[in-house]
N, C-alpha and C positions, 0 to 999 in steps of 0.2 A: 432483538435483531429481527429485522422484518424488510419489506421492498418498499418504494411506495410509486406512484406514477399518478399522472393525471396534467390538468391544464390550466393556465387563467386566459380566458380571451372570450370569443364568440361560441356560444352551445353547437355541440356536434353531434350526430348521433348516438345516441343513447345507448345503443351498445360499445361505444368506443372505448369508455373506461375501461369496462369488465376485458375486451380483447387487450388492454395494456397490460391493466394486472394480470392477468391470464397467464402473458410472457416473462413473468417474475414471480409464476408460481413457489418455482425454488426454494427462495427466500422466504417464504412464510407458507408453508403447509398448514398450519394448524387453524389457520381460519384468515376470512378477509371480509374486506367493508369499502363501501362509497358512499359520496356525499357529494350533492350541488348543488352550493351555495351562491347567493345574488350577488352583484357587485355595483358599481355605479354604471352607468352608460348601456347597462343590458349585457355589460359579459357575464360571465359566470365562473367559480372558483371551483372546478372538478377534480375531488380528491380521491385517491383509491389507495387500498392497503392492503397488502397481503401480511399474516402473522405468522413470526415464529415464534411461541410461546416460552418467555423464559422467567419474567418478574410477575407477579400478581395473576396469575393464570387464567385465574375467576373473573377478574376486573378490569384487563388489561386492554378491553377489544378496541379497535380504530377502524374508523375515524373517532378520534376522543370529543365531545363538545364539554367545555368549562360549567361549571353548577348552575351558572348564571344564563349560559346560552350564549353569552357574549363571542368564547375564542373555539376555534374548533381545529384539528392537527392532525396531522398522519406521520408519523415520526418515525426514524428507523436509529434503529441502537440503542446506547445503556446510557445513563447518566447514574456512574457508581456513585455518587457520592449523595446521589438521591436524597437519602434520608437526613442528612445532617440541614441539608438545604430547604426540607421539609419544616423541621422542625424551628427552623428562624421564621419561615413562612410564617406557622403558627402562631408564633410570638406575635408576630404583627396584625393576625387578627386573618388569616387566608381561613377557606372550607376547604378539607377536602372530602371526596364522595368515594376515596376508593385507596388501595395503597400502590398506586404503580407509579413511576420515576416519568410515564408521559402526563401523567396529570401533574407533577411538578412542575414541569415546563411551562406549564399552559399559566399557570399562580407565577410566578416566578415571572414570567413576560407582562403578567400583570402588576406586579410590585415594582419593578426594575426596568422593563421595556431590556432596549438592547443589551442594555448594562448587564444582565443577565449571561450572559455567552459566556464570559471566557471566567464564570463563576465553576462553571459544568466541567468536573474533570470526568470524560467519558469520549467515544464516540459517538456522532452524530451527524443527521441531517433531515432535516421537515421541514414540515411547509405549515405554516399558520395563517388561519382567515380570522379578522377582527371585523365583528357583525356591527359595530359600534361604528368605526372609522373607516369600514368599506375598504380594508384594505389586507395587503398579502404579504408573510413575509416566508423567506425560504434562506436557510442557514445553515450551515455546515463546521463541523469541528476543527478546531484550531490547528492539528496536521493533517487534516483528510483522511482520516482511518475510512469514513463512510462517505460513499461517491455522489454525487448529486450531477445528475447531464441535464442543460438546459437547451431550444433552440428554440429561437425567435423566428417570427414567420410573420407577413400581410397577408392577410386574405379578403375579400370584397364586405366581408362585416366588422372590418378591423385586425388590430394585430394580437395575435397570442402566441403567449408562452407556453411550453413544452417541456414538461420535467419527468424525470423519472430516474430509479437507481441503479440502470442498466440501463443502455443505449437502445437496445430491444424492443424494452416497453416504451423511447420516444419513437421507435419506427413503423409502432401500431398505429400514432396517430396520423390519420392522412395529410396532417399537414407538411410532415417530417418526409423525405426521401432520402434518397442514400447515394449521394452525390460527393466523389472521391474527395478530400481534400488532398490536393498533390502540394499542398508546402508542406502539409505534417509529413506527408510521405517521403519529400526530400528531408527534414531532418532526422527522421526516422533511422534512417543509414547511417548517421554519425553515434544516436541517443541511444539506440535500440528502444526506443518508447516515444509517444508520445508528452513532448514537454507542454505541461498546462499552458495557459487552459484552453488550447485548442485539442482537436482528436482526427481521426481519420475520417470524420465527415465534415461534410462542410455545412457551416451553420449550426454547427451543435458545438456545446463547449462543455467545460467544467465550474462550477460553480468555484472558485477558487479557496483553498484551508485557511480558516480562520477569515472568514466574510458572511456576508449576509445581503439579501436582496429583497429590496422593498418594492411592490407595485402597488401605486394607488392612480386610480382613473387613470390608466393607460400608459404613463408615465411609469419606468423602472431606474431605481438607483441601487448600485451594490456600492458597498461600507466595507474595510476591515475591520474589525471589534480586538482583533490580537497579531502579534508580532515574532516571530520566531523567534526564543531567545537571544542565538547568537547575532543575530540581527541587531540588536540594541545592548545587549549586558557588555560590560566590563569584569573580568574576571578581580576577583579581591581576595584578599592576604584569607585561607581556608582558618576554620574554625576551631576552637585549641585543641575540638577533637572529631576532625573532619568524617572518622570511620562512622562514628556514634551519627553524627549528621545525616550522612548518606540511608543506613539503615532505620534510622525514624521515617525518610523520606520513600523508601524501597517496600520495607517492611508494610506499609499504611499502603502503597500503590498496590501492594499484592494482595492486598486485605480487602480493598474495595471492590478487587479483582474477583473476589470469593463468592458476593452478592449473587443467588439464584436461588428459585425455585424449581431447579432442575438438579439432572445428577451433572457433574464439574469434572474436566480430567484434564491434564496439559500434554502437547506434543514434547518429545527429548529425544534429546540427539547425543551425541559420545561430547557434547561441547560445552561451556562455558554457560552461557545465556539462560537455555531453558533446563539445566541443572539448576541455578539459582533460581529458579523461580519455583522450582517443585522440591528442594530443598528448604527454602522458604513458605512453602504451601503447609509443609510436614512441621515446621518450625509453630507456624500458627495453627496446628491441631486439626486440620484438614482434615476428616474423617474419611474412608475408603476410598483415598484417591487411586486414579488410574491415570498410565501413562501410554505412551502412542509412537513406536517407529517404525521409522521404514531405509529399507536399503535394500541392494541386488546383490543376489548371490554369486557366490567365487569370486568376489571385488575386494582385493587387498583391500580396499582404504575404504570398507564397509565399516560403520560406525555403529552397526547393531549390536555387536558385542559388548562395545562401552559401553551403551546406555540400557542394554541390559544390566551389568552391572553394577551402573550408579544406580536405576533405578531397585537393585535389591537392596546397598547399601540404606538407600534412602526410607526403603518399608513400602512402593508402591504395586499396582495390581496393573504388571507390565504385559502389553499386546507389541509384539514384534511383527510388522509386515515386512516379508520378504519375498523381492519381486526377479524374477527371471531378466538376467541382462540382455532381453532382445528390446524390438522395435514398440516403444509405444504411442508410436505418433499419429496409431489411426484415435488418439484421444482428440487431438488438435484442432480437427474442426467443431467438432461440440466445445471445447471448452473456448475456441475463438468465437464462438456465439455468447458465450456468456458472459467473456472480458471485453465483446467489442471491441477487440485490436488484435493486433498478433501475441500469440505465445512466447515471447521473447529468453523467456526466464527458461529452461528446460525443466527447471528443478517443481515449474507449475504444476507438470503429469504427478510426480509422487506428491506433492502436497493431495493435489485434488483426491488422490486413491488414497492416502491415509487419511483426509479429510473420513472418507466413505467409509472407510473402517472405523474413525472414534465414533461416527454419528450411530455406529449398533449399539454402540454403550453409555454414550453423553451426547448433552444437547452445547454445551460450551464447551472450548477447550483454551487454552493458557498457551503463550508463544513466546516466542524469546527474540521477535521481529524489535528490528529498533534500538537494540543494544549496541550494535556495531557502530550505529550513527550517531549515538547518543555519548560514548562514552571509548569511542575510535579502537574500534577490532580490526581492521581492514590491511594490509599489508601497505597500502597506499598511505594510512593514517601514519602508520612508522617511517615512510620514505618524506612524506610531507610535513612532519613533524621535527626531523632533523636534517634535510636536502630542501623544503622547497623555497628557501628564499633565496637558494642560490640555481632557483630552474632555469635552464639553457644550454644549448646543443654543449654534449662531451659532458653534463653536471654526473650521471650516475656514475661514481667513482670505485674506487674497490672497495669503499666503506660503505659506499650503498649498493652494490653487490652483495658485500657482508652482511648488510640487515636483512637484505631477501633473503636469501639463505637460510640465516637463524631462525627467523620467523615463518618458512612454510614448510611444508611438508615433500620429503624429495621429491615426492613425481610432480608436484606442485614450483616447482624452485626455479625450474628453466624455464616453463609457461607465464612464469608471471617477471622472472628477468628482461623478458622479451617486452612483457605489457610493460615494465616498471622504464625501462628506458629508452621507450618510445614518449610516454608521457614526459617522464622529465625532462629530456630534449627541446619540451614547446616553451617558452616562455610568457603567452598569454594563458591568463590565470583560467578562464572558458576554454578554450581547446583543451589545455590538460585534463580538465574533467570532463570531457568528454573521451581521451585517450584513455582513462584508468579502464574506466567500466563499457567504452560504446563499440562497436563493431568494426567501421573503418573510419579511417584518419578522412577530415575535410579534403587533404590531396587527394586519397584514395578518390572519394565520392565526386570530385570532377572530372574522373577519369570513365566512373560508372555511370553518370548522370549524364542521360539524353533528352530528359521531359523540359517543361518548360522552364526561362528563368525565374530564380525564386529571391523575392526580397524581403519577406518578412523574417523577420527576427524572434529568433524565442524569446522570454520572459527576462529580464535585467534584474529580476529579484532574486533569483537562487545567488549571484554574482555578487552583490552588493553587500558582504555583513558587516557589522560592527567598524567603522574606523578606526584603524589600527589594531585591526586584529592579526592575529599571528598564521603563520601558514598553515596550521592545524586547523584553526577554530575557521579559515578561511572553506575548506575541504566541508569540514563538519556543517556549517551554512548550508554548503548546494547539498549536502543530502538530505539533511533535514526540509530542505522548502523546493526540491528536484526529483531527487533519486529515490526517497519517500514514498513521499505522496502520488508523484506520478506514477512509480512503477512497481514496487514494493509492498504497498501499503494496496494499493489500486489490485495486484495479484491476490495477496493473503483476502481481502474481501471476497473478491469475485469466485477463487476458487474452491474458500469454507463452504460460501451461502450457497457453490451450484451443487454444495453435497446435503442442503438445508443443515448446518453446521454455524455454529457462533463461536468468532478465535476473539481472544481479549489478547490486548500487550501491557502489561504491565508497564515494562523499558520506556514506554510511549506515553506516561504519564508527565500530565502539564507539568506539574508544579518537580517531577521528576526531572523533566529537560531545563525547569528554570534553575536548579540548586545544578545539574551541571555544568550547565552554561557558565557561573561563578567559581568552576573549580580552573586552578593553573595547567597547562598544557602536562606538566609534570605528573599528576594527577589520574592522568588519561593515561597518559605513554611515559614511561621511564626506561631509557633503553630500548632494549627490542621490546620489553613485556608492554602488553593492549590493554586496556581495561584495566589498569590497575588496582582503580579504589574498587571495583568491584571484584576482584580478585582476593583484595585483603578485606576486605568486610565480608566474605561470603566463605573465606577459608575455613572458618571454626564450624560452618555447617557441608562443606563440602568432600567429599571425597579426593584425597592428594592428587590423584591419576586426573581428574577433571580442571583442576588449577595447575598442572603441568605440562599437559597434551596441549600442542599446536592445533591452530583451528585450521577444519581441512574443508568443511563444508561440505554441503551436498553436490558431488558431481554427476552427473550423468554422460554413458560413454557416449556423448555428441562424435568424439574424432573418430571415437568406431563404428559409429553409424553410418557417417559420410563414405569409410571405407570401403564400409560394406553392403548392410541392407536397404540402405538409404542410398546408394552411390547409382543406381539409374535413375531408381523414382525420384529424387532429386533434381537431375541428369532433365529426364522429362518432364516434370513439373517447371521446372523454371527456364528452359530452353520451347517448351513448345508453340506452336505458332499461336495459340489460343491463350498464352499465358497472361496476364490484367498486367503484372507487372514489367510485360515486355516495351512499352511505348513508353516506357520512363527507363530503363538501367539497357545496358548497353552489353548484346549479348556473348560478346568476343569476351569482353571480359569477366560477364559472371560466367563463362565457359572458362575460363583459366582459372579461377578460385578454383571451380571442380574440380579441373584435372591436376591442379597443383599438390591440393588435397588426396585426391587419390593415389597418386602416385608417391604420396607423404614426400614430397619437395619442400611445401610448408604447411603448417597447420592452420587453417581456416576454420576453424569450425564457428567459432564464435559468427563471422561473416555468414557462412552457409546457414549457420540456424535462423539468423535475423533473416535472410530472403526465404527461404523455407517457411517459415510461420507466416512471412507478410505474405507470400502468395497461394497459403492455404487457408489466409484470412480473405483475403481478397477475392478468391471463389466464392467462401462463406456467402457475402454483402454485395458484390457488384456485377 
């Protein structure tokens, strides 16, 4: 796990690398490298690297150049499966000079050219120069676990590109400024994130999951190399012994997971996910693992107890952080410097400080991200799994009433009654998923939207899976190629690397999401129970109380915030005359969220956090 930054186009001053990588120290403490390489027409290929040392320690260092001198790379993340990939190499007659999973890359683009991508089951994303063909290529893993920001720029010596794995290190370079984009910011209100692959600046993008982009003389073409499962599979009759299926597949993603030359610990929660994964750590002889939570104090629905618990069941060397339920939002603007967007997620502040706590003890840690999306935990996956082909005003019935219910936890039950049929009400299959999970309704947002008109359109690909797929696997689509990558996935990155921390997902392996993708809707959801197959394949290693417990998640007191310690600074932040987000939202009315909130008339919080973070973000950068 490492940063990388730099440029293709016209030579810039010579200290401009080092101030990129500078800004992405974070991400690789343990050492860093530059290189600037010729190109055709007189640009130049300036690559930098910052290292967080986890595979081949001794051998690992970047910028890599290939034995030959031909390929040269700055790469960020793991390709677990490294060795196996290695060892076909050799068959064919490759050198290697070293044993780390970036020299793989570099043989393996020489065997295969692109055909190589979606061999890698790992995260990823680098930049390759070929000395041979004069040319660049920059590519990214197949759901975006690892961020790549690009922005295209003219300058009087021609046009260059602008990359980097933070937004940060593109705004060192002086070609980059920080010029609002106002459409992400109107959809922003509805998504609470930005939807790829544009971002809150204008001119800067996302290299989009599973693509790749080629520059030769001047010329840029990006390619997909891979496909979202549910995008293309058809689900087929499971295997005469689907359990057995799943745990060959599960078993080997956690395995590969294990690869370091560092000490290894996994985050666990009172829940489902990351029990099976340190359950199965222990299964495969894991030697003195360690585990990692966190919760606030005197909060019924603290989950520190449970995974105390499972974690003694289980045999590991358990760190409980336990944080005081006040204000941690003076985190917010530091940590919206390092995600370049708003804070959206709440649950970011305790990631990032338990992040800070395993990094005393391990340099990687194990997560249980991606399981919900992969194999449908979500309360939404249970209403849209049985209710959504018949979505439209008056559809939540008393039997989907019923399934909220059974499946959350009571202070959870009415909060999400409220979410569950408001969504199910819409009948366009894009607005719904944006009611499940996003802040305010598209109504709402014409009521609060005063900036300019906006016509661009998000992305038509989370939208489109599979014909004739079912309303489940429709849901599971946009998260896997939406809610992912852009928000999720885009967090758990930002917020490990600013503790110089490395999270792996098992949940999130390739060939893991393909064998779901072919399982029946039944498989996933039976009834009210989520995650089924993963349920009964992980029973005989699991503690009962962990396959029985309702998932409650991490919440943070957001509605007591706004009540209380937050309910002027709030109040002032987003009302003052100096406020960034005042000449776009409309102040009558984010003055009634507040007081409606305050006054507990309605619960807003979800809304108040998204304008809260965007206009503490918004200070940050503009």
């Amino acid at each position: 796990m490492c940063g990388i930054a730099g440029w293709i186009g016209p030579p810039a001053d010579p200290g401009c690398l080092q101030i990129m990588t500078n800004a992405i120290r974070h991400r690789g403490p343990d050492g860093e490298g530059q290189v600037t390489l010729p190109l055709s027409g007189g640009a130049v290929a300036a690559m930098g690297h910052r290292r967080l040392s986890i595979i081949d320690i001794s051998g690992g260092s970047q910028p890599m150049t290939s034995h030959d001198g031909r390929f040269t790379i700055v790469f960020n993340g793991e390709i677990y499966n490294y060795i196996e990939i290695r060892e076909e190499l050799l068959g064919r007659g490759a050198r290697f000079t070293s044993s780390s999973d970036t020299e793989v890359i570099l043989e393996a683009w020489r065997a295969w050219g692109a055909e190589c991508l979606p061999r890698f089951r790992g995260m990823f994303a680098f930049v390759l120069h070929d000395e041979v063909a004069r040319t660049i290529v920059l590519a990214r893993d197949q759901f975006g676990k690892k961020p790549l920001f690009l922005a295209e720029r003219q300058t009087p010596s021609g046009p260059v590109l602008v990359f980097g794995s933070e937004i940060s290190a593109l705004l060192a370079h002086p070609q980059v400024d920080t010029e609002l984009d106002v459409e992400t910011l109107y959809h922003y209100l509805c998504w609470r994130y930005a939807p790829g692959p544009h971002t809150f600046f204008r001119g800067i993008r996302k290299l989009q999951p599973g693509s790749f982009l080629t520059w030769q003389d001047g010329v840029m073409k990006t390619q997909r190399y891979w496909t979202a499962p549910e995008e293309t599979a058809q689900c087929r009759k499971p295997s005469s012994d689907p359990i057995a299926a799943f745990l060959d597949v599960f078993d080997e993603a956690v395995r590969l997971r294990r690869r370091a030359d560092v000490p290894l610990g996994a985050f666990l929660s009172g829940g489902l996910d990351s029990a099976a994964i340190v359950a199965t750590l222990a299964h495969l002889g894991a030697p003195n693992l360690r585990t990692f939570s966190i919760g606030f104090r005197d909060d019924p629905a603290s989950e520190l107890t449970a995974a105390a618990e499972t974690a003694g069941e289980i045999g590991t060397t358990h760190t409980s952080l336990e944080l005081a339920a006040n204000d941690l939002t003076n985190l917010l603007p530091m940590l919206s410097r390092h995600r370049g967007a708003p804070i959206t997620e709440p649950a970011d502040l305790p990631i990032y400080l338990l992040s800070v706590e395993a990094a005393k003890h391990v340099k990687v840690v194990l997560s249980g991200e991606g399981a919900d999306e992969m194999f449908a935990g979500y309360p939404k996956h249970v209403v849209e799994r049985h209710l959504g082909h018949l979505a439209g005003p008056g559809i939540l019935s008393v039997a989907g009433h019923a399934l909220l219910i059974a499946t959350s936890p009571a202070p959870a039950a009415a909060r999400r009654l409220r979410i569950a049929s408001r969504a199910m009400r819409a009948r366009r299959f894009d607005e719904r998923m944006i009611l499940w999970f996003g802040a305010i309704t598209p109504v709402e947002r014409s009521r609060v939207w005063i900036g300019p008109a906006v016509s661009r359109q998000p992305d038509t690909r989370p939208f489109t899976p599979a014909p004739g797929s079912t309303s489940l696997r429709r849901v599971l689509h946009f998260d896997q190629t939406s809610w992912l990558p852009d928000n999720l996935l885009e967090r758990m990155d930002m917020m490990t690397m600013a503790a110089s921390i490395e999270a792996r997902a098992p949940f999130m392996d390739v060939q893991l999401a393909e064998f779901a993708s072919t399982l029946p809707d039944s498989y996933r959801i039976k009834g009210r129970v989520t995650k089924r197959i993963v349920r009964e394949a992980l029973a005989p290693r699991l503690p009962q109380s962990v396959l029985t417990r309702r998932k409650n998640g991490f919440r943070m007191p957001v509605t007591e915030w706004f009540r209380g310690p937050l309910r002027d600074s709030a109040r002032e932040l987003l009302l003052s005359p100096d406020s960034i987000s005042s000449p776009y939202l409309d102040r009558a009315t984010v003055a009634l969220y507040l007081d409606e909130h305050a006054n507990g008339q309605q619960n807003h919080e979800k809304t108040l956090w998204a304008l809260f973070a965007l206009e503490t973000f918004l200070r940050e950068f503009f």
